[in-house]
C-alpha atoms as an extended CHARMM CRD file, in Angstrom:
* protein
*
        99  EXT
         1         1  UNK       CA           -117.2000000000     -138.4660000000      -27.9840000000  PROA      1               0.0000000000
         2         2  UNK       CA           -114.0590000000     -136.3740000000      -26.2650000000  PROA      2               0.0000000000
         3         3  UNK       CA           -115.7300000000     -132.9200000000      -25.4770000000  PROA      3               0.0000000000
         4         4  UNK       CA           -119.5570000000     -133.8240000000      -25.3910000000  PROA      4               0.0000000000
         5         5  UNK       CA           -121.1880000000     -133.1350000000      -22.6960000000  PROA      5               0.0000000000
         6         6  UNK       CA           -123.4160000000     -136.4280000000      -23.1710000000  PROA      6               0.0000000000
         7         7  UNK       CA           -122.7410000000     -140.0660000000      -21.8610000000  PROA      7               0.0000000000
         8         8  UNK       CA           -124.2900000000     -143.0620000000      -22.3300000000  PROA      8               0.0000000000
         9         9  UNK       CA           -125.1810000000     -144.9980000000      -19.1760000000  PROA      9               0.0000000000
        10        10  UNK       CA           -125.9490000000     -148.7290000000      -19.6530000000  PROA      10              0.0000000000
        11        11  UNK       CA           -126.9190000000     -150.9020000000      -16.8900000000  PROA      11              0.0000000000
        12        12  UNK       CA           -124.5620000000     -154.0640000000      -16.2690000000  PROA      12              0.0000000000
        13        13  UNK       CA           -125.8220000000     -157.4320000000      -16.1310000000  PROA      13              0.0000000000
        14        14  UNK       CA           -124.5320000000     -160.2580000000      -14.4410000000  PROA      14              0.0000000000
        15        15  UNK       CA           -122.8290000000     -161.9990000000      -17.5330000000  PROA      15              0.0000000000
        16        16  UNK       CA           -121.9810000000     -158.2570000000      -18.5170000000  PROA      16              0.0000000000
        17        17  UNK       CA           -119.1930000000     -157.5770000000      -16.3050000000  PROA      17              0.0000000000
        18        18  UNK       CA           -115.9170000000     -158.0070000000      -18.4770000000  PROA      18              0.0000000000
        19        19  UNK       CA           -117.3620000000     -154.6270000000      -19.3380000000  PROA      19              0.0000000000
        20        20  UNK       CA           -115.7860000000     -152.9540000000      -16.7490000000  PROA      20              0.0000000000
        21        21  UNK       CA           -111.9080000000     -152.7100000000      -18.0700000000  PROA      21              0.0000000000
        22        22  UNK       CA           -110.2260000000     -150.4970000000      -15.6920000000  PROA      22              0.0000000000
        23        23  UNK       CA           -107.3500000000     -151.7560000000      -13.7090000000  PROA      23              0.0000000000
        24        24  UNK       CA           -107.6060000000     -149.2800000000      -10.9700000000  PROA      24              0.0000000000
        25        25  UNK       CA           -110.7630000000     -147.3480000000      -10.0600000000  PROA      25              0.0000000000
        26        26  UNK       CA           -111.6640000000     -144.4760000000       -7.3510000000  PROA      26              0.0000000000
        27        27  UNK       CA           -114.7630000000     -145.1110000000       -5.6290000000  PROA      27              0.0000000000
        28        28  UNK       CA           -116.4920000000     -142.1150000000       -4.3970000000  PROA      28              0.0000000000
        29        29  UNK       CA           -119.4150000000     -141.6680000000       -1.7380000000  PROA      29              0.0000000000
        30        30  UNK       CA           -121.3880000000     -138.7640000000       -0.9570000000  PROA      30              0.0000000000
        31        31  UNK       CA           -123.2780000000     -138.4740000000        1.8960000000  PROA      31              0.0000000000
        32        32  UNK       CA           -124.7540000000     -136.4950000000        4.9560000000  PROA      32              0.0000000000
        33        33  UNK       CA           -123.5720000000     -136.7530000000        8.5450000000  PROA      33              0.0000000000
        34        34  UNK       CA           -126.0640000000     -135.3140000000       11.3050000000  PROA      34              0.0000000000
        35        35  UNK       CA           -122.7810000000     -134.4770000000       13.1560000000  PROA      35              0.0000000000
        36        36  UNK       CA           -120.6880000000     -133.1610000000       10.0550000000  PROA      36              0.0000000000
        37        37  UNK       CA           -123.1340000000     -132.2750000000        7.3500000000  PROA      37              0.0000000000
        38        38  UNK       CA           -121.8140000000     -132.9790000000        4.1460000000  PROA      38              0.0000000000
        39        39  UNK       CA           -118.6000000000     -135.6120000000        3.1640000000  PROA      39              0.0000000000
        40        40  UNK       CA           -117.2750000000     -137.3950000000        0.7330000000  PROA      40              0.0000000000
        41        41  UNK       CA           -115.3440000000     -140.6570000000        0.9710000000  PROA      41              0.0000000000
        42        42  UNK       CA           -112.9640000000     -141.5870000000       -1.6540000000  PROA      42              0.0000000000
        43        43  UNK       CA           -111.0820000000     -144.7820000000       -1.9520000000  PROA      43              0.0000000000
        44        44  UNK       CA           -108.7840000000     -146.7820000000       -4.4780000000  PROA      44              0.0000000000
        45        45  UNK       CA           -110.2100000000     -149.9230000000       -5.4660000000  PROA      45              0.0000000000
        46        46  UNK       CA           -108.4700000000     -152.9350000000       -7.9560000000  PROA      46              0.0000000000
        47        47  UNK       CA           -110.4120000000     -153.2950000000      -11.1500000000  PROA      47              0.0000000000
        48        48  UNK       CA           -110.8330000000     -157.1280000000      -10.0620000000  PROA      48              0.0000000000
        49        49  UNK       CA           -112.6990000000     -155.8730000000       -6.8350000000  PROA      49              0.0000000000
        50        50  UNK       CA           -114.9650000000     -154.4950000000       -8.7480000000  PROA      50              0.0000000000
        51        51  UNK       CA           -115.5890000000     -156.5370000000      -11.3940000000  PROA      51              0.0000000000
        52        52  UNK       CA           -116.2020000000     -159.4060000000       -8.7470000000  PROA      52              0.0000000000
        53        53  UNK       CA           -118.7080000000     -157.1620000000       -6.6390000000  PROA      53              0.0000000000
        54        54  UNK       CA           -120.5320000000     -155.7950000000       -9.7370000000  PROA      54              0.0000000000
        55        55  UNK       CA           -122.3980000000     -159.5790000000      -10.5440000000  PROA      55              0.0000000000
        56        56  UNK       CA           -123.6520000000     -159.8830000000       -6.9920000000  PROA      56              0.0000000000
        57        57  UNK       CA           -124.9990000000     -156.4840000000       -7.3050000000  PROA      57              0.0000000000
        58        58  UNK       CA           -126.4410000000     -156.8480000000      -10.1010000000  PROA      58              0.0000000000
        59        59  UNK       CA           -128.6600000000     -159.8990000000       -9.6690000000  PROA      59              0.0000000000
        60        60  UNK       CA           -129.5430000000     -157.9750000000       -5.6670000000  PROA      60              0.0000000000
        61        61  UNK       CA           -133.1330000000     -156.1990000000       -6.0990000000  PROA      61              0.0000000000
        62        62  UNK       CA           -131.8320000000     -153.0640000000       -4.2490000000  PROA      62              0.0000000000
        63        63  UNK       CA           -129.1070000000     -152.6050000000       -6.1330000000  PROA      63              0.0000000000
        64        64  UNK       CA           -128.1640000000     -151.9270000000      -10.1270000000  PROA      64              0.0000000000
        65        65  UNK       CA           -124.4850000000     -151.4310000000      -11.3780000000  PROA      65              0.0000000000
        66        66  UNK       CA           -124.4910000000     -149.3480000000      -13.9880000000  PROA      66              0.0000000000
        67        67  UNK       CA           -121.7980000000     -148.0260000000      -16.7020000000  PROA      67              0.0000000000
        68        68  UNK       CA           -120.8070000000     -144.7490000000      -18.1330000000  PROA      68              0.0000000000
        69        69  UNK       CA           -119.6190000000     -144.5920000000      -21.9220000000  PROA      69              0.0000000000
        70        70  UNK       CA           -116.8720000000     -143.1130000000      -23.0250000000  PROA      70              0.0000000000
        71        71  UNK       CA           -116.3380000000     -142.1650000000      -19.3670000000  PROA      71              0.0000000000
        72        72  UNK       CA           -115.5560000000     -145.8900000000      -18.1790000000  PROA      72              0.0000000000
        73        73  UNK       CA           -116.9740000000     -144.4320000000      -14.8510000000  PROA      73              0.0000000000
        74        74  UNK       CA           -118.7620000000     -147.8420000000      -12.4980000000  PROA      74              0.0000000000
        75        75  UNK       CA           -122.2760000000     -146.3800000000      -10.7410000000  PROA      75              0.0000000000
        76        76  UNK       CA           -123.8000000000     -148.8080000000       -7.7090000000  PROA      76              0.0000000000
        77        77  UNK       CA           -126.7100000000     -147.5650000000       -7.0870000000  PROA      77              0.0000000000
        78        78  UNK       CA           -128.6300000000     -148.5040000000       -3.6090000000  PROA      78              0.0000000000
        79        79  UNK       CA           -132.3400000000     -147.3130000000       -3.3620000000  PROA      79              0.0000000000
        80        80  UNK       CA           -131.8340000000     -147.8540000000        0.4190000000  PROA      80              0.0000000000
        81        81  UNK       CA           -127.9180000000     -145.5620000000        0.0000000000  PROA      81              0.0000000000
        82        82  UNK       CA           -127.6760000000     -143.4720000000       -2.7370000000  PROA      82              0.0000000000
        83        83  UNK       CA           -124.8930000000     -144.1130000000       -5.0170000000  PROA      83              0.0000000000
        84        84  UNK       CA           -121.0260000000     -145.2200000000       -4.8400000000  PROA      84              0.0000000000
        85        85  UNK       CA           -119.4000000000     -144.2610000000       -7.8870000000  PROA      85              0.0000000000
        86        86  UNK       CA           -115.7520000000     -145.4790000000       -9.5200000000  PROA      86              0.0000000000
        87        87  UNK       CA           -113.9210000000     -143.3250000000      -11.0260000000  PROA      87              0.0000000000
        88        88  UNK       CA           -110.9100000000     -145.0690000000      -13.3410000000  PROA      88              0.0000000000
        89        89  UNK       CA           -107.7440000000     -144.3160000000      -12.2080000000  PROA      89              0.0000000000
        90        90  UNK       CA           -106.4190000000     -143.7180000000       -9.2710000000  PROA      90              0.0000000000
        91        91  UNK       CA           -104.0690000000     -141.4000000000       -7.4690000000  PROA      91              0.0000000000
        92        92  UNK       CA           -100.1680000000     -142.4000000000       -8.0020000000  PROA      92              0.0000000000
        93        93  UNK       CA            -98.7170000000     -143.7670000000       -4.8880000000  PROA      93              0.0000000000
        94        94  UNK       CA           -102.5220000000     -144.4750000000       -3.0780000000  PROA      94              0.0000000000
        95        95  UNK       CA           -102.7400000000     -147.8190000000       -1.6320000000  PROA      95              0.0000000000
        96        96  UNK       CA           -105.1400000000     -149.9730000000       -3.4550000000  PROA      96              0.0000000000
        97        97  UNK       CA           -107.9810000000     -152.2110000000       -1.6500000000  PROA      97              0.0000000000
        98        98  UNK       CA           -108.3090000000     -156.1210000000       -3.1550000000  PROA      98              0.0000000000
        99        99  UNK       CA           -105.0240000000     -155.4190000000       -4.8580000000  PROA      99              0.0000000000
């Protein structure tokens, strides 16, 4: 619901893919440098990428792909990384990767 400050997360299975709708997503990847300290990374990604990544993820054991409703936000989660998350929509004019 527009507003609500709850979301409903589902996690993707293989033959659940065609879930993920977005044409162009923002992935987004927090992490800790020993040299830097904190960073993000964000890159533009085609909503094919994705979609094609998400079913080997989901059948890997050390990975999930999960989905956020009504957000349309894409969650890989790594126990071994920490999360990479895809944000739809990208930046106008950003270069997209598997375009």
């Amino acid at each position: 619901m527009p507003g609500s400050r709850f979301a409903l997360v589902h996690r993707i299975t293989p033959a659940e893919t065609g879930l993920i709708t977005g044409e162009h997503y923002t992935s987004s990847f927090r992490g800790l440098s020993l040299r830097y300290g904190a960073f993000t990374h964000d890159e533009p990604v085609s909503g094919a990428w994705l979609r094609s990544m998400a079913p080997m993820a989901a059948r890997t054991r050390t990975l999930s792909v999960h989905l956020e409703l009504p957000s349309g936000m894409v969650t890989l989660h790594s126990r071994l990384v920490g999360d990479v998350f895809f944000h739809p929509a990208i930046p106008a004019g950003a270069q997209v990767l598997g375009a």
